[in-house]
N, CA, C and O atoms as a GROMACS GRO file, in nm:
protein
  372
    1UNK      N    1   4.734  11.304   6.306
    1UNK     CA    2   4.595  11.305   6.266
    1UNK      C    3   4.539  11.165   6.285
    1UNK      O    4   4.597  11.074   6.225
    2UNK      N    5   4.442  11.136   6.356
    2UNK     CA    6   4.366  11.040   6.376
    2UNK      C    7   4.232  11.009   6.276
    2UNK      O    8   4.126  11.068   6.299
    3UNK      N    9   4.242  10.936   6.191
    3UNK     CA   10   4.130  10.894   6.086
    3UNK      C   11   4.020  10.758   6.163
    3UNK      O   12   4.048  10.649   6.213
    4UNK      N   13   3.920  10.813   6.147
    4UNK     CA   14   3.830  10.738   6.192
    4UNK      C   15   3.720  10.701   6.062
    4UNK      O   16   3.664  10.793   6.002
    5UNK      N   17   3.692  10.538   6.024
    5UNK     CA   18   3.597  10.554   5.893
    5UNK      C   19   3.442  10.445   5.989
    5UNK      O   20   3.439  10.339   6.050
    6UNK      N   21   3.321  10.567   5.946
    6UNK     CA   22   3.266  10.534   6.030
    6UNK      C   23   3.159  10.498   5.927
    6UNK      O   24   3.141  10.567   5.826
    7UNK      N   25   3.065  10.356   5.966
    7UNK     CA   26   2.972  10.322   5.870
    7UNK      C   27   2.847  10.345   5.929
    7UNK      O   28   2.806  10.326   6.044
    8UNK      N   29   2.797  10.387   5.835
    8UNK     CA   30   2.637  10.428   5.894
    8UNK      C   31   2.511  10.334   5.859
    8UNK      O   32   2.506  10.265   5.757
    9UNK      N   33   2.414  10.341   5.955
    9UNK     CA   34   2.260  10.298   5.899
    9UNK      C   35   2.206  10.335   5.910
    9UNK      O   36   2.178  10.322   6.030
   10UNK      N   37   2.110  10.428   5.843
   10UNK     CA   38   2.000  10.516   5.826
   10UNK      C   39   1.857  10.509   5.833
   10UNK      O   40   1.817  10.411   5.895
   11UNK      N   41   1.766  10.586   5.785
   11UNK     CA   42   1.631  10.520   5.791
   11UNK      C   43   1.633  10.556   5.635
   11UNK      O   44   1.664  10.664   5.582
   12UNK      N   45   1.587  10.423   5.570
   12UNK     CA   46   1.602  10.433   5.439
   12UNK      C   47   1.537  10.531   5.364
   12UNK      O   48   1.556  10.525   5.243
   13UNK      N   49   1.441  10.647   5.420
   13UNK     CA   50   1.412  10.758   5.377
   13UNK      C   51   1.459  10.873   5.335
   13UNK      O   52   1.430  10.957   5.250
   14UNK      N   53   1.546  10.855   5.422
   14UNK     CA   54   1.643  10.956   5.472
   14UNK      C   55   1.776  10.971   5.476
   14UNK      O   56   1.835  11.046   5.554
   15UNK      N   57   1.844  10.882   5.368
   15UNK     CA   58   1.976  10.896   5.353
   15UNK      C   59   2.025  11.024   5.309
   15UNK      O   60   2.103  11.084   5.383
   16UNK      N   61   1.975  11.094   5.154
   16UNK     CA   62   2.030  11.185   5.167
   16UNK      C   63   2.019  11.304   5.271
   16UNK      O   64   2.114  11.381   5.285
   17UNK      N   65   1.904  11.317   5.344
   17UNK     CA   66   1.966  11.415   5.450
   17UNK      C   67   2.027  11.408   5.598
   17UNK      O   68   2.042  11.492   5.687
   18UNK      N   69   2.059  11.254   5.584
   18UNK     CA   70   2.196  11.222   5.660
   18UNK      C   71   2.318  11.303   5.662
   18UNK      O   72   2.377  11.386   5.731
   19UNK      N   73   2.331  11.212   5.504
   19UNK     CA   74   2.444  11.270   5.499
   19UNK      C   75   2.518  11.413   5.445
   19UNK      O   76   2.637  11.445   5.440
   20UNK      N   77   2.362  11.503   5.397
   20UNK     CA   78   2.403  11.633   5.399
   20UNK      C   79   2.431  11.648   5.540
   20UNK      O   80   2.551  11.672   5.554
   21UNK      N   81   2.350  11.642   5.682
   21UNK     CA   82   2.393  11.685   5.809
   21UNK      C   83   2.525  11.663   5.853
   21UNK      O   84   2.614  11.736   5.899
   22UNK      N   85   2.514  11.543   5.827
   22UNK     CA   86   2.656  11.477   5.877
   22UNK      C   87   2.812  11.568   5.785
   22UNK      O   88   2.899  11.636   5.840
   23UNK      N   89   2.799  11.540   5.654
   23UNK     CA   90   2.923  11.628   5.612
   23UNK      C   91   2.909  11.755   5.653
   23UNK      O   92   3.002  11.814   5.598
   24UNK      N   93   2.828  11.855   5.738
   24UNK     CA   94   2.822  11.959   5.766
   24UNK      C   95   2.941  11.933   5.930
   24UNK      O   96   3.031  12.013   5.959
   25UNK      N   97   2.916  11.840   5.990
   25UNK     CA   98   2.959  11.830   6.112
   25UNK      C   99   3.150  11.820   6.130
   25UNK      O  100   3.226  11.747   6.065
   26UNK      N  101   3.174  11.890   6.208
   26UNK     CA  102   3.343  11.963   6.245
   26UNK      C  103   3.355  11.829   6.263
   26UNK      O  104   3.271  11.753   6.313
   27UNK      N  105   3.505  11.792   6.203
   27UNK     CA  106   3.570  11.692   6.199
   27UNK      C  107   3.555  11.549   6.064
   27UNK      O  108   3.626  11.454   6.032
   28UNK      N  109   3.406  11.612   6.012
   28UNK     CA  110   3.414  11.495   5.943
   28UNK      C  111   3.465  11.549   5.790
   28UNK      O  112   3.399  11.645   5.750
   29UNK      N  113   3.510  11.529   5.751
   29UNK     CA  114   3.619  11.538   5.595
   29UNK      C  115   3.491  11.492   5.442
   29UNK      O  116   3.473  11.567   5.346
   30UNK      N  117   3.449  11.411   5.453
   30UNK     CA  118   3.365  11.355   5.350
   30UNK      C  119   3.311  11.252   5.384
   30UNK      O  120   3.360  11.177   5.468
   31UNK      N  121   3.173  11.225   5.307
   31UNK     CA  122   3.077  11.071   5.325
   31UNK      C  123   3.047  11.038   5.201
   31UNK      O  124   3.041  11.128   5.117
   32UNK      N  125   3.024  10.919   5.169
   32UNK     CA  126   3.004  10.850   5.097
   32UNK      C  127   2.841  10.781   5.115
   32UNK      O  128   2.787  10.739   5.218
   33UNK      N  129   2.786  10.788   4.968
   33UNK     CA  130   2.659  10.674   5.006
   33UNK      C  131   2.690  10.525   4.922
   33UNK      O  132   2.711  10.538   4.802
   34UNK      N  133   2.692  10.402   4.973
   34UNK     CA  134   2.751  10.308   5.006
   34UNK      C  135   2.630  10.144   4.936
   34UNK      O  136   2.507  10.139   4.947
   35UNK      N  137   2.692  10.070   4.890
   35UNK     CA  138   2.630   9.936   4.862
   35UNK      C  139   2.672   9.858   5.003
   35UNK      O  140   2.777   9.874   5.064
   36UNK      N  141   2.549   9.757   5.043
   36UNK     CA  142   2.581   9.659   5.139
   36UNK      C  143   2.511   9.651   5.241
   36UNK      O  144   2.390   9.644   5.221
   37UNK      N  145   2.557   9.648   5.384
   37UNK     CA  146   2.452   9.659   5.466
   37UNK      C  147   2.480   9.766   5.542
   37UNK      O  148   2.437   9.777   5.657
   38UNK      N  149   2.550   9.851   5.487
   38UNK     CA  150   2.555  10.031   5.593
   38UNK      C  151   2.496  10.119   5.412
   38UNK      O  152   2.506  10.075   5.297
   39UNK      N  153   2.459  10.204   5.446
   39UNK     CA  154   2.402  10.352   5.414
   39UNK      C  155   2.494  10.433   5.342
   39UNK      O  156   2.501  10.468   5.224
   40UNK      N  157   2.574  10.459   5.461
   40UNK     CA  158   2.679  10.535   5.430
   40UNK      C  159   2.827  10.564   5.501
   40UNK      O  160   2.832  10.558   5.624
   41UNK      N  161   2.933  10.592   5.437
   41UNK     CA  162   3.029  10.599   5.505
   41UNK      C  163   3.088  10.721   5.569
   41UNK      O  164   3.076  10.808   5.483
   42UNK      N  165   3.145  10.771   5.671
   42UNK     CA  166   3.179  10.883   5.730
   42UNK      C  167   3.358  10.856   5.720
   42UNK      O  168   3.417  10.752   5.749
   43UNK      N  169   3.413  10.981   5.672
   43UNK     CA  170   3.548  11.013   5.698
   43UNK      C  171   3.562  11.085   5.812
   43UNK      O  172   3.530  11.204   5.802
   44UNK      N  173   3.610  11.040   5.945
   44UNK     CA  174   3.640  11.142   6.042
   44UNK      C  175   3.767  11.179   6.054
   44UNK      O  176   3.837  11.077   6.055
   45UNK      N  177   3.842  11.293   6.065
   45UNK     CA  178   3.940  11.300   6.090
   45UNK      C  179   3.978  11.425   6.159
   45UNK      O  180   3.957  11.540   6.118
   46UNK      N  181   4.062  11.372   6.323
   46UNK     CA  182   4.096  11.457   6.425
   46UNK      C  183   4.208  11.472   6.466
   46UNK      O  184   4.284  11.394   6.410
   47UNK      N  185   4.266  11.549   6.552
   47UNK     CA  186   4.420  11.510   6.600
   47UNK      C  187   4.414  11.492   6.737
   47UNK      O  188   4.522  11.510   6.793
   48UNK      N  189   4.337  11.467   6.795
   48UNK     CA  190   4.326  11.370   6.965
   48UNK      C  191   4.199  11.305   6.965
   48UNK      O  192   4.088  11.347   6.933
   49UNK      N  193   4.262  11.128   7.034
   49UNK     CA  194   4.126  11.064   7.065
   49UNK      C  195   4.014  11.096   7.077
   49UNK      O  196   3.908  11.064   7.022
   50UNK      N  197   4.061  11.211   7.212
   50UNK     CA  198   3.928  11.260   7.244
   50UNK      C  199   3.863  11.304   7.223
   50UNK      O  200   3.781  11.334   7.310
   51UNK      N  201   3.839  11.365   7.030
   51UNK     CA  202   3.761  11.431   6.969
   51UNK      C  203   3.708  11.365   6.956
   51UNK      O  204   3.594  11.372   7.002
   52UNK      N  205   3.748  11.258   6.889
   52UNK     CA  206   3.651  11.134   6.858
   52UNK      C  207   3.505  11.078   6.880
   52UNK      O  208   3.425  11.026   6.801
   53UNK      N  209   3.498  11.116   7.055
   53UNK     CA  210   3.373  11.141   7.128
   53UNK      C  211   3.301  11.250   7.111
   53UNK      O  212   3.178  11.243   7.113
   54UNK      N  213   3.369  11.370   7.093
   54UNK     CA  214   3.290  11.451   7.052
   54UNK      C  215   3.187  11.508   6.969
   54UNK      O  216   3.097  11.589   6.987
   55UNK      N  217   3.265  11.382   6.790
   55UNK     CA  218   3.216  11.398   6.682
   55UNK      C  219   3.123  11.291   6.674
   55UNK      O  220   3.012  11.312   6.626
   56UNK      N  221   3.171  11.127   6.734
   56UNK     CA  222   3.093  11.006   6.646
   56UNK      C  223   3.013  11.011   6.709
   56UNK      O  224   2.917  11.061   6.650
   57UNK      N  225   2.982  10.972   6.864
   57UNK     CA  226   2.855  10.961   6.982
   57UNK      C  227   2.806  11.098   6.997
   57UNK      O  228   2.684  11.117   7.002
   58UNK      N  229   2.898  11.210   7.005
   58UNK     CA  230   2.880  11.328   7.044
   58UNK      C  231   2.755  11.415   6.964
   58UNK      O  232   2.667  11.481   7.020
   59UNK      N  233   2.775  11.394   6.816
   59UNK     CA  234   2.763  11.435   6.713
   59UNK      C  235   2.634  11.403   6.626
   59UNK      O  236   2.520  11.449   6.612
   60UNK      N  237   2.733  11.272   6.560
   60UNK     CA  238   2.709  11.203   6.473
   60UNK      C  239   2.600  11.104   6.461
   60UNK      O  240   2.518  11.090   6.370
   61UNK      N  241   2.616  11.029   6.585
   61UNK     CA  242   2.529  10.956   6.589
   61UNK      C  243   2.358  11.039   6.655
   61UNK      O  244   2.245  10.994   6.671
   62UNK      N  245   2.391  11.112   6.666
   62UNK     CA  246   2.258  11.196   6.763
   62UNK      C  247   2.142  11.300   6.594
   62UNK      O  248   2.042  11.372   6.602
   63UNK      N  249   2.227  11.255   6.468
   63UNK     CA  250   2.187  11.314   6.380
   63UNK      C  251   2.043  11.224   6.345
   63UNK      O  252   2.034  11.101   6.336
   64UNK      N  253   1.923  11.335   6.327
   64UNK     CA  254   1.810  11.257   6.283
   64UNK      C  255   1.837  11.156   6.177
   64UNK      O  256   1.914  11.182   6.084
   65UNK      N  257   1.770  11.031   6.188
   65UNK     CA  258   1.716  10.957   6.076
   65UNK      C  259   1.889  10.849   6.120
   65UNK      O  260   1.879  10.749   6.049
   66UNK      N  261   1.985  10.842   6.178
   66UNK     CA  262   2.098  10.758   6.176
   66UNK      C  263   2.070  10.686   6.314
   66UNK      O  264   2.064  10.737   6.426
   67UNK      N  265   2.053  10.516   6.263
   67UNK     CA  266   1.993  10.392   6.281
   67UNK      C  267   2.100  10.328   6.405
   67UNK      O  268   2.073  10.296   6.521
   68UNK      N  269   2.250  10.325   6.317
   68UNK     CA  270   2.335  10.250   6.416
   68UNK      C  271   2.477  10.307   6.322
   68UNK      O  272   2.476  10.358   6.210
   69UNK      N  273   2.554  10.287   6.382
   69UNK     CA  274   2.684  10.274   6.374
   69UNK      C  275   2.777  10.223   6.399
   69UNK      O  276   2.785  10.180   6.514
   70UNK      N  277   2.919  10.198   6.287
   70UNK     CA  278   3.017  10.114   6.323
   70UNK      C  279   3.127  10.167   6.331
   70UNK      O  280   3.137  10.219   6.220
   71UNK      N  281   3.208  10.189   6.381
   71UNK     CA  282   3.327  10.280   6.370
   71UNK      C  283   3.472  10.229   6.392
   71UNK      O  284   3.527  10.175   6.488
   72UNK      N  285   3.517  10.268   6.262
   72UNK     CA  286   3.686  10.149   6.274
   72UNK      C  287   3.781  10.262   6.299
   72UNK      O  288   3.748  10.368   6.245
   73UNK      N  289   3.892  10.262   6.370
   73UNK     CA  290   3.992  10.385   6.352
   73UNK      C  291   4.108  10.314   6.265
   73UNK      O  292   4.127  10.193   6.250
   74UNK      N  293   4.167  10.402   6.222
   74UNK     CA  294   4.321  10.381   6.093
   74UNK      C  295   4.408  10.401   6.173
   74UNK      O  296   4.432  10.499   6.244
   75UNK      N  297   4.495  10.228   6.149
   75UNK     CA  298   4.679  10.283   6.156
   75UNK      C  299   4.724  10.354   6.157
   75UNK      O  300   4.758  10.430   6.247
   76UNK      N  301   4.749  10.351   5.990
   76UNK     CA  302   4.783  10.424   5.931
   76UNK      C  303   4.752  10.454   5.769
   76UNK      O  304   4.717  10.366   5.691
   77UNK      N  305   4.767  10.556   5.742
   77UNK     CA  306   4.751  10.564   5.612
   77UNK      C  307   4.845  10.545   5.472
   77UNK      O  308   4.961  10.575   5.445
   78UNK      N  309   4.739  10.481   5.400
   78UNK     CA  310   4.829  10.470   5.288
   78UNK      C  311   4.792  10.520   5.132
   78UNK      O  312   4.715  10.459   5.058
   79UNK      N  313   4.847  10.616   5.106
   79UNK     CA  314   4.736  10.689   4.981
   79UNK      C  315   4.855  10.749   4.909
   79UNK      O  316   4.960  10.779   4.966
   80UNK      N  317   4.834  10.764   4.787
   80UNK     CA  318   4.892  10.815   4.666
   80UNK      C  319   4.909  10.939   4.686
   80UNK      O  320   5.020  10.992   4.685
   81UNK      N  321   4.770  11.014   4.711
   81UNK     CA  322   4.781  11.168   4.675
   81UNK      C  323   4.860  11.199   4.794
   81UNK      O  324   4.935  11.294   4.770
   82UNK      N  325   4.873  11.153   4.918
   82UNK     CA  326   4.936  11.136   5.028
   82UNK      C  327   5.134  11.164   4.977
   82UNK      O  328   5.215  11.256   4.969
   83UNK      N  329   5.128  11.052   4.962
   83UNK     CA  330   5.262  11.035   4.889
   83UNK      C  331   5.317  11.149   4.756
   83UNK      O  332   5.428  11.200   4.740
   84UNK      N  333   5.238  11.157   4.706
   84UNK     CA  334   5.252  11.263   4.596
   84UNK      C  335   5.276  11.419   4.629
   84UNK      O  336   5.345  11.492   4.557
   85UNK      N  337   5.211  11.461   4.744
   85UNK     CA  338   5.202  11.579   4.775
   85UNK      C  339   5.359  11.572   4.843
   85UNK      O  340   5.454  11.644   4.812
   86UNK      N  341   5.358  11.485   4.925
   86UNK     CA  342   5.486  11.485   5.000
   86UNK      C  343   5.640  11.510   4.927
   86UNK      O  344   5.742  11.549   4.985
   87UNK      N  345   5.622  11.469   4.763
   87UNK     CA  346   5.698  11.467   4.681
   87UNK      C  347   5.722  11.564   4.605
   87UNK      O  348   5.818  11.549   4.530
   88UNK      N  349   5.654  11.677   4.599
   88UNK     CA  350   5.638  11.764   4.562
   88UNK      C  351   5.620  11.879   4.586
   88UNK      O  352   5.543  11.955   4.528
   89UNK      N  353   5.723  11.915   4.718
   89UNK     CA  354   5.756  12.041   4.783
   89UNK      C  355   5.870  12.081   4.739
   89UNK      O  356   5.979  12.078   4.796
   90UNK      N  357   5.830  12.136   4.587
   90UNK     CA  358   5.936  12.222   4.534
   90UNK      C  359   6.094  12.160   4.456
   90UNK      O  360   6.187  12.223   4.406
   91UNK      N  361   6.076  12.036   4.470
   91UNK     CA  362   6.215  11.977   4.461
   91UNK      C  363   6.208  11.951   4.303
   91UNK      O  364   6.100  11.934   4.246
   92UNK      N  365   6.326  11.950   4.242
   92UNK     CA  366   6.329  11.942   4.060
   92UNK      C  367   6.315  11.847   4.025
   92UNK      O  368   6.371  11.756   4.086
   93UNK      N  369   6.234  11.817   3.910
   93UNK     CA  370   6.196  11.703   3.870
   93UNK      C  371   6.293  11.635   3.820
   93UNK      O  372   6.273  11.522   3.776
   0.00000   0.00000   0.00000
């Protein structure tokens, strides 16, 4: 799985129906609305590069009212609930 966290800039009118559009869009997992100088944040997550294009330029960025974008991709991940789930396929406590 390829995680992509993508920051957004909006037209300050129009954040929330950014990011209702945007969490509607295949591939993206959840968004966040954000302190600083982005809007909001996008969770993308795919299992080939080449979705990638499909969703951020393809997609994402073509959504009314979204200004610019920055887009970082993940190593890897490192998360609790991650770890937790993994721990907990059935084995005795």
């Amino acid at each position: 799985m390829i995680t992509a966290i993508v920051l957004i800039q909006t037209e300050v009118d129009q954040i929330n129906e950014v990011a209702e559009a945007i969490v509607k869009l295949d591939g993206v997992s959840e968004v966040y609305s954000i302190t600083g100088d982005h809007d909001l944040l996008a969770m993308v997550r795919v299992r080939h590069h080449d979705e990638l294009a499909e969703v951020i330029p393809g997609r994402l960025n073509k959504v009314p009212g979204v200004v610019h974008t920055d887009t970082h991709i993940a190593f890897r991940t490192y998360s609790r609930h991650d770890l937790e789930s993994v721990f907990s396929l059935g084995m005795p406590d």
